[in-house]
BAZA-320975 format. One record per atom (N, C-alpha, C, O, CB): residue in one letter; x, y, z. Coordinates in steps of 0.05 Angstrom, whole numbers, plus 5000, padded with zeros to 4 digits. Glycine has a CB too. Example, Ala and Ser with C-alpha at 12.3 -4.5 7.8 and 13.67 -1.06 7.14 Angstrom:
<rs>
A526448865156;A524649105156;A526449345156;A528549345169;A522649115181;S525749555142;S527349795143;S525850015157;S526850235161;S528249885114;
</rs>
This chain:
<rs>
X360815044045;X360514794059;X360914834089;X363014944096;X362514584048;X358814754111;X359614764137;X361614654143;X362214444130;X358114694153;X363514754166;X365814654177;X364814604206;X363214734220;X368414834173;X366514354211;X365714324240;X368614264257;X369414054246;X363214064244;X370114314274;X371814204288;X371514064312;X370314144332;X373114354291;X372913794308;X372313564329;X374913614339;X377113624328;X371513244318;X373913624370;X376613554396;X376113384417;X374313414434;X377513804413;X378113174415;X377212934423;X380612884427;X382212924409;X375012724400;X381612764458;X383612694453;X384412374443;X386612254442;X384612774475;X381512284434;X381611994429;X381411974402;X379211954392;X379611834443;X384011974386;X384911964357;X382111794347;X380311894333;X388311794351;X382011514357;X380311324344;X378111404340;X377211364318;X380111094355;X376311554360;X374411724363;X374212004347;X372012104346;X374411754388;X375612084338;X375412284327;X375612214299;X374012344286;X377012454336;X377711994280;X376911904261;X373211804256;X371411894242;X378911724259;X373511624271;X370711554273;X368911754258;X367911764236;X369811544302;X369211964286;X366412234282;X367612314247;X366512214227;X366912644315;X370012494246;X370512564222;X369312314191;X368612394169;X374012604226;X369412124197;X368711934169;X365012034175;X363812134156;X369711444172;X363712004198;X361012084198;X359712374182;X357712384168;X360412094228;X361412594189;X361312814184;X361812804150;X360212934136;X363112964203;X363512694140;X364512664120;X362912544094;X362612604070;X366512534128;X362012324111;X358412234095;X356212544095;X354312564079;X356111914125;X356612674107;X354712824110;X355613114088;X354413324090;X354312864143;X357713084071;X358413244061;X359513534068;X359613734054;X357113214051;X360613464109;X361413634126;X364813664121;X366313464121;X360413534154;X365513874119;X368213964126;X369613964151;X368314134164;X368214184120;X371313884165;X372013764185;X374413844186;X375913804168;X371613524187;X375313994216;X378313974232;X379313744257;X378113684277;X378614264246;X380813704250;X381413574287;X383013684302;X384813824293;X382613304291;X382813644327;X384513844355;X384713524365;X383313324361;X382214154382;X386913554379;X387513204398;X386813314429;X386113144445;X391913044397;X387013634438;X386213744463;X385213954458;X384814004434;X388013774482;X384314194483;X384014444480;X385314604478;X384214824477;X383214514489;X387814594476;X390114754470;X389814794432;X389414994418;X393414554483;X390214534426;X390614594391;X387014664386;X386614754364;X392214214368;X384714624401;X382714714380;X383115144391;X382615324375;X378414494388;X383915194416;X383115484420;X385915554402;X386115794397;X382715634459;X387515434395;X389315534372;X388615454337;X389615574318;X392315394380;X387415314336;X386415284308;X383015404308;X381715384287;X386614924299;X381815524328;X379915754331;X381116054322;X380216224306;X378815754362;X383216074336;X385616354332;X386016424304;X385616654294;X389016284342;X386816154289;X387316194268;X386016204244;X387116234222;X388516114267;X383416184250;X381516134225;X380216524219;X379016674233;X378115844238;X380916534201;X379316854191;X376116684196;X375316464203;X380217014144;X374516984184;X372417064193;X370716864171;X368516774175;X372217404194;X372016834153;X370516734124;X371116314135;X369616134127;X373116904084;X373016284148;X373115974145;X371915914171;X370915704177;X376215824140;X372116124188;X370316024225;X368815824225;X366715814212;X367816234239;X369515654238;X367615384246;X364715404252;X364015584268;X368715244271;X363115254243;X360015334235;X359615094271;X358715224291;X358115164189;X360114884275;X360314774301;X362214674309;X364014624293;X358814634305;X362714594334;X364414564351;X363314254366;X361614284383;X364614834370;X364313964360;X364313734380;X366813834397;X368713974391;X364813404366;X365713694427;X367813864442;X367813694465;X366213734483;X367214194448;X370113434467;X370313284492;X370613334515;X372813434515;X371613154492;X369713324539;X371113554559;X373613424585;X374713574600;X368113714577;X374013124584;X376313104591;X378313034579;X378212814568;X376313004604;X380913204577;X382313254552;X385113394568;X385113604582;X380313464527;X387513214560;X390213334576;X390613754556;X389813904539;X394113014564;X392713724583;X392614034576;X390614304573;X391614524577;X393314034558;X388314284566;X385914424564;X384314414569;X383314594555;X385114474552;X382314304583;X381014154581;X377514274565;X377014494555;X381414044608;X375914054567;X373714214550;X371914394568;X370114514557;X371714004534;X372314424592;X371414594612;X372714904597;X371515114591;X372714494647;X375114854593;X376315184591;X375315174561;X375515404552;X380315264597;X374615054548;X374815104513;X372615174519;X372815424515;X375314874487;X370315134527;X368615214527;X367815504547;X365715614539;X367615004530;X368315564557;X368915824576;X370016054547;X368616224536;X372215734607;X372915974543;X374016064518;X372916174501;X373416404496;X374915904506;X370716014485;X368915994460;X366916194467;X365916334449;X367515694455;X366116234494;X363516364496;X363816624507;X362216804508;X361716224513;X365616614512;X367516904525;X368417094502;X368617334509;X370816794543;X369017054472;X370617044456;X367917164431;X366517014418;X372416744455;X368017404430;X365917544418;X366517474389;X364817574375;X365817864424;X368317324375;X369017234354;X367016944353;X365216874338;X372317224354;X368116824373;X367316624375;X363716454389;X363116214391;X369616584384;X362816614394;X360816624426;X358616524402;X357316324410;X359817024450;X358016594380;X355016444365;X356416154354;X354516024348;X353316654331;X358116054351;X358515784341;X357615644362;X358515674385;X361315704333;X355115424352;X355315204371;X356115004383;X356614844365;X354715154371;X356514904405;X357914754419;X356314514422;X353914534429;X358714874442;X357614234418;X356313974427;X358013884443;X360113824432;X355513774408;X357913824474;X359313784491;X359013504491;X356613424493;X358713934513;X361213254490;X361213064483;X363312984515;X365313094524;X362013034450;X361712714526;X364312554547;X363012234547;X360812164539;X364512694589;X364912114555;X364311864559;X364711734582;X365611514586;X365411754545;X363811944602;X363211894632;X360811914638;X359211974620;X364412054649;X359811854668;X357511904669;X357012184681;X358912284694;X356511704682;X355312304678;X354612614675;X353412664689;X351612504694;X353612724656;X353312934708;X352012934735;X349613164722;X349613194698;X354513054765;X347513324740;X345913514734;X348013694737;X348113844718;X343413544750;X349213714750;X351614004750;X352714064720;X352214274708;X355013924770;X354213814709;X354613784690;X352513904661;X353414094648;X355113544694;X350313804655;X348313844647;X348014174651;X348614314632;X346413654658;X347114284673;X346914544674;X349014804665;X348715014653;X346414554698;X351814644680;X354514834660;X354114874637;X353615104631;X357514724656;X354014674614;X353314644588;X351614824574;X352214984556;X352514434586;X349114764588;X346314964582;X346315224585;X345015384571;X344114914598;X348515294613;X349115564615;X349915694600;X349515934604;X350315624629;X351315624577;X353415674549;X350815644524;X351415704501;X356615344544;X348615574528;X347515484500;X348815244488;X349215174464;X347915704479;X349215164505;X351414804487;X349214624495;X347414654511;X355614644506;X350114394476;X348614164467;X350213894492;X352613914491;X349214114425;X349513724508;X351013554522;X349513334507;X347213324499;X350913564554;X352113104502;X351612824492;X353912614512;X356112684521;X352312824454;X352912414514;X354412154521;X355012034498;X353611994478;X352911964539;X358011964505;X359211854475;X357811494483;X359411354497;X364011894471;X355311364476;X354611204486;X352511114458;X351911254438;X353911284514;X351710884461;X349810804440;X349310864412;X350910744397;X348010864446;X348010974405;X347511034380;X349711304378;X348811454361;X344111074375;X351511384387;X353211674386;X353111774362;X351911974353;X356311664392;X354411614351;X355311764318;X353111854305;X352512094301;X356811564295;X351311564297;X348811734291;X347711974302;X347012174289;X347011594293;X347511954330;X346212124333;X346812514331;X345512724328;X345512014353;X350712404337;X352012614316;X351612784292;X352013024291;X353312524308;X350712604271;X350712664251;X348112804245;X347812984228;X351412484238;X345712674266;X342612824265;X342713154271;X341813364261;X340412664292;X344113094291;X344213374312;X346213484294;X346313724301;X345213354350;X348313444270;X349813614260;X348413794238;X348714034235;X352013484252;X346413614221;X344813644202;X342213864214;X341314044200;X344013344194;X341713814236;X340614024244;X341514314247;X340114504239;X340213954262;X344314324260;X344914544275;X346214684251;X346714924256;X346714494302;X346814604229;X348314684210;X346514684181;X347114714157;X351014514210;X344114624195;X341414654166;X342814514134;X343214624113;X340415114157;X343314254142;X343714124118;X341313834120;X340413714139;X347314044115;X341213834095;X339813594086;X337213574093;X336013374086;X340913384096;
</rs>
């Protein structure tokens, strides 16, 4: 079963995503910052490694700038994909960091979740 870990320091938001994922017959961690997901990344053997990564990027203590630096730097870690998720408005700078990594950028805005769950089903070849 794909696993995906959501880091989001917005509890409500991250239940949210997790019940979406959960319809989707997705396996699911949560991180509340980037501190607990590059430590619950540490700790996963080779066999449970997270198939994707939602990944908020303003976030106390870690932020998703460094998790993502982290992830791609991290020859363990560098093929899991990244969906870079904020609920700000997003500059081309922004947009281009992201892309530089092979990551996915979304606005937590409108249709989100759904469109979550499209782009999860994709990236993780289910359904």
């Amino acid at each position: 079963m794909p696993r995906i870990l959501v880091v989001d320091d917005d509890l409500e938001l991250r239940q949210v995503i997790g019940a979406a994922l959960a319809e989707l017959g997705l396996s699911y961690d949560e991180a509340g910052n980037g501190r607990e997901a590059l430590e619950k990344l540490g700790e996963a053997s080779s066999e449970e490694m997270y198939d994707c990564i939602l990944l908020d990027i303003v976030m106390p203590e870690v932020d998703g700038w460094q998790v993502l630096e982290a992830v791609k730097s991290n020859p363990l870690w560098t093929e899991i994909p990244v969906v870079v998720l904020t609920g700000y408005a997003t500059s081309p700078s922004d947009v281009v960091q992201v892309s530089k990594y092979d990551g996915v950028h979304m606005e937590k805005k409108g249709q989100f979740v759904q469109t979550v769950g499209a782009l999860m089903k994709r990236l993780v070849n289910i359904g």
